[in-house]
N, C-alpha and C positions, 0 to 999 in steps of 0.2 A: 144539695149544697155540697155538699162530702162529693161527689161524682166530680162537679164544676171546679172544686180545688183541686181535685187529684188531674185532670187535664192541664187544668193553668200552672199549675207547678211543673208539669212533664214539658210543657213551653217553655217553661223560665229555663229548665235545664236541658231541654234541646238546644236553645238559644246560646245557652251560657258555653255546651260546648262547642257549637259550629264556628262562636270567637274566640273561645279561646284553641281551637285545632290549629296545628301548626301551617305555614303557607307550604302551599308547593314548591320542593326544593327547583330552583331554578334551573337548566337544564346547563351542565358545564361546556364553560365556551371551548371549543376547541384547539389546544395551542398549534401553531405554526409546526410543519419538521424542521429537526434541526439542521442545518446545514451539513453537507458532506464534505469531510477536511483531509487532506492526500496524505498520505499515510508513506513513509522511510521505507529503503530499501530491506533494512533487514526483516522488518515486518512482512513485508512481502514472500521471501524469500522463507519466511519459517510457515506463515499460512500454505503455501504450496508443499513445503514440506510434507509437513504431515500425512495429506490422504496420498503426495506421490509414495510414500514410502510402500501404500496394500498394494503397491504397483511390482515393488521389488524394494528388499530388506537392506541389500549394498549399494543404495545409491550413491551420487556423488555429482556436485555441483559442477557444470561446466561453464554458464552465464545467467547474469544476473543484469539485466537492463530495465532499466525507465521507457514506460509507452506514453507518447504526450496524443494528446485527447485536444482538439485544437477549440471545445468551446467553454475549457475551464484549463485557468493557468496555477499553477503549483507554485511555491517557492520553490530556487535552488537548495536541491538534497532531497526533494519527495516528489510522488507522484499520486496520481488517480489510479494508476495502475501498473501494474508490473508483470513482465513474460522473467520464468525462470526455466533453464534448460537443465534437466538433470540425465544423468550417464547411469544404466546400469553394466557393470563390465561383467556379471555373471552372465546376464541375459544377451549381453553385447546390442544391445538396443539403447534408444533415447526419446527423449520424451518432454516437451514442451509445455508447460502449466504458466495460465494466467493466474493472478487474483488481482481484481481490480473493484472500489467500490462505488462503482457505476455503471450502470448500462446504456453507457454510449456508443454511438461511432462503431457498431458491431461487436461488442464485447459485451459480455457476459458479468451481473455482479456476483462478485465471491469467486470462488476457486471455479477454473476450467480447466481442466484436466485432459484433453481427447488423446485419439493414439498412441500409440510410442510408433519408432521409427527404427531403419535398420541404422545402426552409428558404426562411422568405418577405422574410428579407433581416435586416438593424442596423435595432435599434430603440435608442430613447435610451437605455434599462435593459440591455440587451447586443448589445454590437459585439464581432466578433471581432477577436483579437491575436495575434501569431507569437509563437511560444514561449520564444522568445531573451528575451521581455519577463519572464519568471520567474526569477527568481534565488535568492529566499531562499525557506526550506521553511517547513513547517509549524510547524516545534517552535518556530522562532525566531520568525517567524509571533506566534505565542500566546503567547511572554513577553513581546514589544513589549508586545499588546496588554492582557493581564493588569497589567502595569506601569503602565501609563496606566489601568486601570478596577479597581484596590485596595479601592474601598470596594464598588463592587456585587459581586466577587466576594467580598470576605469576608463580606458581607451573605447568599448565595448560594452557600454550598460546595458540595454538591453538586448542581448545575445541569450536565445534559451541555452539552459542546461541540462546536458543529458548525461547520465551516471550508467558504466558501464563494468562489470564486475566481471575478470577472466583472469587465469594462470597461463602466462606462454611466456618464451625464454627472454624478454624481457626484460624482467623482472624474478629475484630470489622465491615471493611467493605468491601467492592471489592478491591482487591487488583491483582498487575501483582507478577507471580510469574515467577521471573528470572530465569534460567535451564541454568548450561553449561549441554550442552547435545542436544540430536536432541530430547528428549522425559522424561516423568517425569520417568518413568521405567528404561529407560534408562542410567540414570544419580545419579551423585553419590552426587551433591552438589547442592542447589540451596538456593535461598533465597525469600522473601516477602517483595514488596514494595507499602506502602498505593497508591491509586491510584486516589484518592482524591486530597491531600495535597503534595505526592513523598516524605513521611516519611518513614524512613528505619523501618520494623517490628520486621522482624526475619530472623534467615535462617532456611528451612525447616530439613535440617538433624543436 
């Protein structure tokens, strides 16, 4: 009798725990990736930075442009991606770095870095500049200049925008030179915005 209780109770509490153990946690759903959002010139221009520098300690910015990626569109002032050209004048070499953060259309994501090259010195169209000389970015960059050029852009809505950063006689210092346009050849109108300060200069035509 004692035997038959001692089973039938070891039931009652196997039972009791196999309801009350907890369920299987469900397996979590997996969320979507986020989206990839184009990221400002300056941004660009300091991720390249950085590893160009294990390249040479004196570098110096020579251009700064916007790469447009034709199956994702950016607002004016940012891009998917960006080529920075830097000058070392110790080395007398130069040396081209992407970062872009996609891998489309032959590019690489995050920073690319490849060779340097022989560089055959400042010409009057570009001189290099130390980077401290950048201060205001892209976005704001393109309202100065939008602001001052009202009537060609309403004339022109959708005209891409390409954002173009160099030092030549010009202008007093580095300045972004704003393009509707996918290129300076290309384009029929653009303007100059100090790149220092984000003082409106001039328009180039």
């Amino acid at each position: 009798m004692v035997k038959l209780l001692s089973i039938g109770t070891l039931s009652a509490l196997l039972l009791t725990v196999s309801c009350s153990s907890p369920e299987p946690q469900k397996q979590a759903e997996s969320k979507p990736a986020a989206p990839v959002e184009p990221i400002t010139g300056l941004t660009g221009l300091y991720r390249c930075y950085g590893p160009s520098r294990q390249w040479a300690q004196d570098i110096q910015v020579l251009r700064v442009q916007n790469i447009f990626i034709k199956s994702r569109q950016a607002p004016p002032g940012k891009a998917f991606a960006w080529q920075v050209t830097f000058v070392s004048p110790s080395k007398n070499r130069i040396k081209n770095c992407t970062y872009s953060v996609v891998k489309e259309e032959g590019l690489f994501a995050g920073v690319y870095n490849p060779n340097d090259e022989a560089y055959s010195g400042p010409t009057k169209l570009a001189q290099p500049f130390v980077i401290q000389t950048v201060k205001k970015d892209t976005d704001e960059i393109y309202k100065v200049a939008l602001e001052n050029s009202k009537d060609y852009a309403t004339k022109n809505p959708n005209v891409p925008i390409s954002m173009l950063l160099e030092f030549s006689e010009r202008n007093p210092l580095a300045a972004w030179r704003v393009i509707w346009g996918t290129s300076v050849g290309s384009s029929a109108y653009s303007v100059f915005v100090d790149a220092t300060n984000g003082l409106f200069l001039r328009k180039a035509f």
